[in-house]
N, C-alpha and C positions, 0 to 999 in steps of 0.2 A: 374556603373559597380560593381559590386559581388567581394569582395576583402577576401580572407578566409586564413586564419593560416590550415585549416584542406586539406588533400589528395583529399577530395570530397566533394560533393556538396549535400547534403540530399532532395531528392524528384527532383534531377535533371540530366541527363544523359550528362556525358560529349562525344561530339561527336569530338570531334578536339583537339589533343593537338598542339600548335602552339611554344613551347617553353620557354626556360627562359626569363625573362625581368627584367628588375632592376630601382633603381632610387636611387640618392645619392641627400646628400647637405650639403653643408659646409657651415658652421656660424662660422662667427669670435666671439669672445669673447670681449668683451666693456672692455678696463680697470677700466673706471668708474663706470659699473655696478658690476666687480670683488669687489671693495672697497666697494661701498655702500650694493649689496648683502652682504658681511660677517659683514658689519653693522649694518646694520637695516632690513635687509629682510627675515633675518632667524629667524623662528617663527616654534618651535617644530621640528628641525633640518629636515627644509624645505625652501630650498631657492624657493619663487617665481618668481623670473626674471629667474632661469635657469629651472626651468619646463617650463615656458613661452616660453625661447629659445626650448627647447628639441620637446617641441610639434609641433613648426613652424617648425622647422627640419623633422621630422618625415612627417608631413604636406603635403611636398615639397618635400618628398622622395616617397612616396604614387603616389601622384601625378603624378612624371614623370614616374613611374613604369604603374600605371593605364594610361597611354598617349603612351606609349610602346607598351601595350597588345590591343589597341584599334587601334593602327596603322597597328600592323600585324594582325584583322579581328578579334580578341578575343572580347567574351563580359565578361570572369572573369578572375580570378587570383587565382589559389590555391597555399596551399603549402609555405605561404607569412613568409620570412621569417626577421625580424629587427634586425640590429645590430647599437650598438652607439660606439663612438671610439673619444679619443682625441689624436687630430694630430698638429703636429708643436713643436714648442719649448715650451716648458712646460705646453702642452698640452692647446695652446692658442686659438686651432680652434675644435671647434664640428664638426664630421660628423656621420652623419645616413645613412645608404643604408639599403632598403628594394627591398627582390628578390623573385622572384616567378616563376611559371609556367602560362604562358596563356593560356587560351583552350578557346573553345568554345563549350557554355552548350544547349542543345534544352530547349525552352521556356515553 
């Protein structure tokens, strides 16, 4: 499935708009990986265990959104749009939701 940040599709004719669709996902945060990230994982003020989380997130949010647009008869998604957000107490859980429009584009 065709998954785009842009209003259209270049060299494709959207015939259907089918609606919004979305997909979220929440990731707890490890306390252990909390401690050992601001120990040893940060290298050129870059933690890699939380890019690791952020991208599974994001991942999994794609995902159910592309599973959305495909149920209501879409083959793409424009318009996509990502946001990240920490939720809970001291901002102990990750969440990403990506939203869009489904349509469906002639081939």
């Amino acid at each position: 499935m065709l998954v785009t940040t842009t209003n259209n599709i270049e060299g494709k004719k959207i015939i259907k708009y089918l609606g919004l669709v979305s997909g979220e996902a929440i990731l707890g945060a490890n306390i252990f990986k909390d401690i050992f990230a601001s120990i040893r994982d940060i290298v050129g003020g870059r933690s890699a265990a939380y890019e690791k989380e952020l991208r599974t997130a994001k991942d999994i949010a794609i995902s159910e959104m592309e599973e959305q647009a495909k149920n209501l008869g879409g083959n793409a998604v424009i318009a996509v749009d990502i946001d990240y957000e920490t939720i809970g107490q001291g901002g102990s859980m990750l969440m990403v939701s990506a939203s869009g429009t489904a349509v469906v584009v002639a081939d």
